[in-house]
C-alpha positions in Angstrom: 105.5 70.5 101.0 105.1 73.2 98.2 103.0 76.2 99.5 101.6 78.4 96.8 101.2 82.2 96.9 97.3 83.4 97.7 95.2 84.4 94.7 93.1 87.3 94.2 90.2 86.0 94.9 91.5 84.9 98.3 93.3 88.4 98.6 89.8 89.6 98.2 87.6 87.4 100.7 90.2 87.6 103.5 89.8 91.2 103.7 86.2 91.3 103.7 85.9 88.8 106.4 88.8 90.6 108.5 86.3 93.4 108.5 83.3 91.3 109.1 85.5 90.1 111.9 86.6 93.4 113.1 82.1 94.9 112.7 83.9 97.5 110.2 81.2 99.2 107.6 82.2 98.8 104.1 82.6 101.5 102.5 84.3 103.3 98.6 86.7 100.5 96.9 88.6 99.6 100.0 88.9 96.2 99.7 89.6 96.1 96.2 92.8 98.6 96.7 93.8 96.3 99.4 93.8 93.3 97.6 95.4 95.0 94.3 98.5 96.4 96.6 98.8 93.1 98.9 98.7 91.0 95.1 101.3 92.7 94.1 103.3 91.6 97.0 102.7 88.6 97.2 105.6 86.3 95.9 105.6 82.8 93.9 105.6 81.3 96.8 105.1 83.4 99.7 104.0 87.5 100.6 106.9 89.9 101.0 107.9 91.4 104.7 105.0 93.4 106.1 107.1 96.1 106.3 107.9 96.4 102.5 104.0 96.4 101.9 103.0 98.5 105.0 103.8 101.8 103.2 101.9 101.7 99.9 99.0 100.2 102.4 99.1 103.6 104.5 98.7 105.3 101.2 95.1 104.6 100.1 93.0 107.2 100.3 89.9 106.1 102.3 87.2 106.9 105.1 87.2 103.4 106.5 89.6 104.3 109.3 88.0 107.4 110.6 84.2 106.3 109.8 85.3 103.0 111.6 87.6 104.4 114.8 90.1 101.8 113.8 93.8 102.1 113.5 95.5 101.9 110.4 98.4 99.4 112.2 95.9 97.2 114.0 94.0 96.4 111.2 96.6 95.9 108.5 99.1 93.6 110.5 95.9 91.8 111.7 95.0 91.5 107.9 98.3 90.3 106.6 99.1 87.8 109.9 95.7 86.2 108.4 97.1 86.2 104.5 100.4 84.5 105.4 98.4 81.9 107.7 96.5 81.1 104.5 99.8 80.7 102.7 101.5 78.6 104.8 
C-alpha cells in the first residue's frame, strides 16, 4: 500500500493537539513555524530522519518552552513520532 506524505493542514492540526495533549498555552506563531519547517521535510512519500529536521526545529525563536517548562527534545520527538504515525 501507497502511503502519502502529510499535508499542511495536517502538519498544522497535529501540533496543536500535541500541545493540547501536552496542557501547553499557545502562544506567538509557534505552530505555524513548526508546521512550515516539518513541511519542508516531509518527503513524497514519507518525513526525513528526525535528526536532519531537529536542528532548524531548535532554531525558532519562541517563549513556548520557557512560559511552558517543557523541553525542547521531549516535545519535538513526541511531535514528529505522532507525524510519522499519521504517515504510515
Amino acid at each position: 500500500m501507497e502511503t502519502t506524505c502529510i499535508s499542511r493542514t495536517d502538519i498544522l492540526q497535529s501540533t496543536l493537539f500535541h500541545i493540547q495533549v501536552k496542557q501547553c498555552q499557545y502562544i506567538d506563531n509557534f505552530p505555524e513555524a513548526v508546521a512550515t519547517i516539518i513541511e519542508s521535510a516531509a518527503g513524497k512519500r514519507k518525513l526525513k530522519d528526525y535528526e536532519i529536521v531537529k536542528r532548524k526545529l531548535y532554531r525558532i525563536r519562541t517563549n513556548f518552552f520557557k512560559i511552558n517548562e517543557i523541553k525542547k527534545k521531549d516535545f519535538f520527538e513526541g511531535l514528529y513520532e505522532r507525524l510519522q504515525n499519521k504517515t504510515r
